[in-house]
KETI-111195 format. One record per atom (N, C-alpha, C): residue number from 1; residue in three letters; chain; atom name; x, y, z. Coordinates in nm, 4 decimals. Example, Ala and Ser with C-alpha at 12.3 -4.5 7.8 and 13.67 -1.06 7.14 Angstrom:
  num  residu  chaine  atome         x         y         z
    1     Ala       A      N    1.3190   -0.5690    0.7800
    1     Ala       A     CA    1.2300   -0.4500    0.7800
    1     Ala       A      C    1.3200   -0.3300    0.7800
    2     Ser       A      N    1.2850   -0.2250    0.7080
    2     Ser       A     CA    1.3670   -0.1060    0.7140
    2     Ser       A      C    1.2900    0.0030    0.7870
This chain:
  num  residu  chaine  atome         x         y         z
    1     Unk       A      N    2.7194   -0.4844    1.1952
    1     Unk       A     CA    2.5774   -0.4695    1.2212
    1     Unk       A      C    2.5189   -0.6021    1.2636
    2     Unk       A      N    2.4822   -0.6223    1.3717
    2     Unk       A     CA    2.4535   -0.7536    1.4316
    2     Unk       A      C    2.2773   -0.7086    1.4414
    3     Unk       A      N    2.2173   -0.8158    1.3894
    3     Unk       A     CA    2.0819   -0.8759    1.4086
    3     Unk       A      C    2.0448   -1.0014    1.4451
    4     Unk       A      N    1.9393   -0.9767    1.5387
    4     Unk       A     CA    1.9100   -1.1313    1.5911
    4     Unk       A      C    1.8249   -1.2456    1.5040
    5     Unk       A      N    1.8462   -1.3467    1.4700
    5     Unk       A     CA    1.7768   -1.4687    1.3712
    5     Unk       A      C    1.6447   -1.4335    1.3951
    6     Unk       A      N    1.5450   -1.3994    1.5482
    6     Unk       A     CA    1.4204   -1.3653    1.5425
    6     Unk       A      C    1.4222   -1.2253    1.4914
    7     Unk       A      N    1.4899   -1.1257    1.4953
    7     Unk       A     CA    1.4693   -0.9813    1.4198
    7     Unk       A      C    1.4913   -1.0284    1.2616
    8     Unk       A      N    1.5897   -1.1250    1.1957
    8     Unk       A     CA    1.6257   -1.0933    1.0479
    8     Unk       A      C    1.4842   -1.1597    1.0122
    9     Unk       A      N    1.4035   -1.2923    1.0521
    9     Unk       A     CA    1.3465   -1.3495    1.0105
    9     Unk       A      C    1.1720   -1.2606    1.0276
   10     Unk       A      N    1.1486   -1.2138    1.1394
   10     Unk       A     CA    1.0893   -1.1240    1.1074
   10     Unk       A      C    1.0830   -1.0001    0.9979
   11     Unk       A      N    1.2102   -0.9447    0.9776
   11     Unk       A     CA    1.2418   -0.8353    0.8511
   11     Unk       A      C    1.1976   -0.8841    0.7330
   12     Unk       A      N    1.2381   -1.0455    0.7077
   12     Unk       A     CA    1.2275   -1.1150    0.5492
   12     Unk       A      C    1.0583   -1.0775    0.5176
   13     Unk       A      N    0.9884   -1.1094    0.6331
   13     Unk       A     CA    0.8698   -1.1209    0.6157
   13     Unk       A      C    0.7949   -0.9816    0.5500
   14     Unk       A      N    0.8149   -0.8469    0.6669
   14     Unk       A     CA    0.8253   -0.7244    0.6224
   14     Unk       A      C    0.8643   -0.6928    0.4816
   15     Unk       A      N    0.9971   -0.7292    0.4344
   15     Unk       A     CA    0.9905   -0.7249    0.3024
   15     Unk       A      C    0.9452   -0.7853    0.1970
   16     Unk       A      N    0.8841   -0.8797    0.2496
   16     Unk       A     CA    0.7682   -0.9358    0.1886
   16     Unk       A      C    0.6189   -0.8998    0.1696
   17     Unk       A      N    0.6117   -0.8021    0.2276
   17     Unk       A     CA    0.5018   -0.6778    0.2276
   17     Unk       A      C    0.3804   -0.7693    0.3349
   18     Unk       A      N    0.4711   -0.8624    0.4231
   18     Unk       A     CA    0.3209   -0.8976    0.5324
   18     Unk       A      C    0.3463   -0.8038    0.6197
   19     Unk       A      N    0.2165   -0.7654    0.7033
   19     Unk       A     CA    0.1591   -0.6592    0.8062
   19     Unk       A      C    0.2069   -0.7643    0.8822
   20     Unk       A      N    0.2510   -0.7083    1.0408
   20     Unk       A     CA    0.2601   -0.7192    1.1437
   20     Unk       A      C    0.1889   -0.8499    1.2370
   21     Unk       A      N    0.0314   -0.7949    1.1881
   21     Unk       A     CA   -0.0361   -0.9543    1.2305
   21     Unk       A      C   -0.0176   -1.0472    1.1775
   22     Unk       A      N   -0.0243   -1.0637    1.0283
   22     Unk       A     CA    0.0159   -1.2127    0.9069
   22     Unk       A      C    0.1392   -1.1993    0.9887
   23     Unk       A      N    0.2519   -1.1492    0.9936
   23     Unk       A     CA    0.3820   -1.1926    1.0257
   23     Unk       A      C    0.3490   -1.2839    1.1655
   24     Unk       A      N    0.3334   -1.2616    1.2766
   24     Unk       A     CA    0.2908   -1.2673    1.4344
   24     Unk       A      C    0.2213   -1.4155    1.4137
   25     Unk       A      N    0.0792   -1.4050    1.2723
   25     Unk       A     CA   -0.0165   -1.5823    1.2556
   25     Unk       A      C    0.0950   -1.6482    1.2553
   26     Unk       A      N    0.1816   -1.6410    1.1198
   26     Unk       A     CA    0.2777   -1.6763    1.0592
   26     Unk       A      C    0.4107   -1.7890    1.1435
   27     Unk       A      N    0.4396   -1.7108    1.2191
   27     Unk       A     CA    0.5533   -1.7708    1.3409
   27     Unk       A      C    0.4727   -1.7458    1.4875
   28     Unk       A      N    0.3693   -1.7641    1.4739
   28     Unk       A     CA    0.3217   -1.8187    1.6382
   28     Unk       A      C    0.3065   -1.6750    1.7143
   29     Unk       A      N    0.3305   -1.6157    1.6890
   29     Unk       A     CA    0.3427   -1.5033    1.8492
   29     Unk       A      C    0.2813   -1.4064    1.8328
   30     Unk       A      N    0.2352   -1.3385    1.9164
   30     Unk       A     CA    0.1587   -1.2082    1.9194
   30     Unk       A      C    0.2169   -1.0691    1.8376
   31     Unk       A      N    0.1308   -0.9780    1.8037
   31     Unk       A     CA    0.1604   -0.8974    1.6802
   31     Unk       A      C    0.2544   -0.7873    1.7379
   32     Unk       A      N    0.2248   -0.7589    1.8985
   32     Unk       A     CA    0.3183   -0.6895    1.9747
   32     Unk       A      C    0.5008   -0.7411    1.9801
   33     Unk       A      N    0.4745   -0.8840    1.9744
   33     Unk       A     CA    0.6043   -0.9165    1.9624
   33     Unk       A      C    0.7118   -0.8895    1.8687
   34     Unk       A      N    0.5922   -0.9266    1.7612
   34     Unk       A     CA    0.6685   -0.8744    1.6374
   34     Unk       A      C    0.6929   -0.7437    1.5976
   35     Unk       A      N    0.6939   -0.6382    1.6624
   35     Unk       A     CA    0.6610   -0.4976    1.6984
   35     Unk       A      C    0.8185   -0.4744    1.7877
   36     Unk       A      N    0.7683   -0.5383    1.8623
   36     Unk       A     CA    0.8959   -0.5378    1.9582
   36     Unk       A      C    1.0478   -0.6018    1.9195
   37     Unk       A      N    1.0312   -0.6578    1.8102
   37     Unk       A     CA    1.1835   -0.7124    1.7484
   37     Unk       A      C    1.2042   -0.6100    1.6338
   38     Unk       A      N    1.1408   -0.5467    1.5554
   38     Unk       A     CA    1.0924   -0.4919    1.4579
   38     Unk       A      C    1.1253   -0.3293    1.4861
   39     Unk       A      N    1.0877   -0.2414    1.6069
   39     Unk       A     CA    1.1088   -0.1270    1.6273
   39     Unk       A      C    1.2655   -0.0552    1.6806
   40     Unk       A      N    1.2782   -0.1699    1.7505
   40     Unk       A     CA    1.4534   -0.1712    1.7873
   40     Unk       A      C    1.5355   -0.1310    1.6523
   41     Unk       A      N    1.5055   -0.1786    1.5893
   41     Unk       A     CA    1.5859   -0.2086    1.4636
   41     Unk       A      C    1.6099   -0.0474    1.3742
   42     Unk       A      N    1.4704    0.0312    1.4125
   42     Unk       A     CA    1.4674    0.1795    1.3410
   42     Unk       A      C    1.6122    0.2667    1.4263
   43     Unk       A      N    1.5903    0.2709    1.5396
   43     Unk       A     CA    1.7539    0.3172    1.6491
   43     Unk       A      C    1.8538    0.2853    1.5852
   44     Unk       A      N    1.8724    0.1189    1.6207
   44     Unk       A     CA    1.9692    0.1193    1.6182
   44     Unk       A      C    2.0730    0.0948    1.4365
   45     Unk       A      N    1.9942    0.1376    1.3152
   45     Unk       A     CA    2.0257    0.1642    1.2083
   45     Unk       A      C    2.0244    0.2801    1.1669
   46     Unk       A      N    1.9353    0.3798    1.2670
   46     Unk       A     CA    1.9178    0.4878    1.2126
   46     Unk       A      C    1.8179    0.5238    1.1080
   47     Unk       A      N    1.7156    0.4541    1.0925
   47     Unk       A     CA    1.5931    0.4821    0.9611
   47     Unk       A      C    1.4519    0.5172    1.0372
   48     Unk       A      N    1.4178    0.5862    0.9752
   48     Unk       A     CA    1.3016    0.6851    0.9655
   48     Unk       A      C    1.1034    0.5825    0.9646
   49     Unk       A      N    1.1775    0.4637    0.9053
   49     Unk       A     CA    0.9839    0.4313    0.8514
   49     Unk       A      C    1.0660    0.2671    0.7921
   50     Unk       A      N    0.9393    0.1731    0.8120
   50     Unk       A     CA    0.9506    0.0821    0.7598
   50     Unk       A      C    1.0360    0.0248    0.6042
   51     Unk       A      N    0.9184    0.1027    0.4834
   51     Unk       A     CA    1.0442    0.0943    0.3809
   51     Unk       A      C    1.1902    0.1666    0.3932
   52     Unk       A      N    1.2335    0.1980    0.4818
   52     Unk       A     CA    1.3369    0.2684    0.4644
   52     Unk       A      C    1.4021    0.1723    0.5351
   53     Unk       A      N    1.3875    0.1203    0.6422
   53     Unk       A     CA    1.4750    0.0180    0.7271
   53     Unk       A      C    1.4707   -0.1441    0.6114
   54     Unk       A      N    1.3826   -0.1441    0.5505
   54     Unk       A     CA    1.4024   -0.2802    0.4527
   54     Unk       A      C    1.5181   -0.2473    0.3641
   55     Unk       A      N    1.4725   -0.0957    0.3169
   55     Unk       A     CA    1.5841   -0.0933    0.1982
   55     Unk       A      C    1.7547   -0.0864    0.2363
   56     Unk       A      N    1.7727   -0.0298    0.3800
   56     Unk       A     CA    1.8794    0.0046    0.4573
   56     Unk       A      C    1.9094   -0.2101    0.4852
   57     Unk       A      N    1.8218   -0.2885    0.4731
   57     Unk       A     CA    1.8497   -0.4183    0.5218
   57     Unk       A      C    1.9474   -0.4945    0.4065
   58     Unk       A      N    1.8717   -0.4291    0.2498
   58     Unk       A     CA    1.9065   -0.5069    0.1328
   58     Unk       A      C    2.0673   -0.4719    0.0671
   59     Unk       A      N    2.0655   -0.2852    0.1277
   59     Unk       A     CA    2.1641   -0.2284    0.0584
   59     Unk       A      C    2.3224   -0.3389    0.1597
   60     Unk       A      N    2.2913   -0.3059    0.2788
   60     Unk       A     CA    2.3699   -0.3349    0.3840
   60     Unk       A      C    2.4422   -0.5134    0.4123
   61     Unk       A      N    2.3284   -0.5818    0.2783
   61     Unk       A     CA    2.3494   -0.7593    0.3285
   61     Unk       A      C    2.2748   -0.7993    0.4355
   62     Unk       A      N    2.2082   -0.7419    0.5116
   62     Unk       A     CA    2.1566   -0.8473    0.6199
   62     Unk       A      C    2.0458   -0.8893    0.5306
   63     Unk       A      N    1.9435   -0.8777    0.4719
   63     Unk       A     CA    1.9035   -0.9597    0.3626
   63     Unk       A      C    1.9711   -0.9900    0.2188
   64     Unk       A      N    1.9165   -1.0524    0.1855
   64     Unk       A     CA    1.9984   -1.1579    0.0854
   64     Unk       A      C    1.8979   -1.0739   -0.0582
């Protein structure tokens, strides 16, 4: 399961319960961006909704 350093580091944040915009203030970039590293991620794991792709992150190791 390959993730990119801007997708995992975005995720940490998510599971950190920041919204989309705090994430986006956070590391500089627009809230679409972070949207756009962030939605890929439901495909290609196969999950349904946000908590479900965090918990699919923790069970799996790509978070720590």
């Amino acid at each position: 399961m390959t993730i990119s350093g801007k997708e995992k580091e975005a995720l940490k944040y998510v599971a950190k319960g920041y919204s989309f915009k705090e994430i986006a203030d956070e590391l500089g970039v627009s809230a679409s961006a972070i949207e756009k590293r962030i939605q890929p991620l439901y495909k290609r794991f196969n999950v349904k909704n946000l908590t479900h792709l965090v918990s699919f992150a923790y069970e799996n190791y790509i978070l720590p």
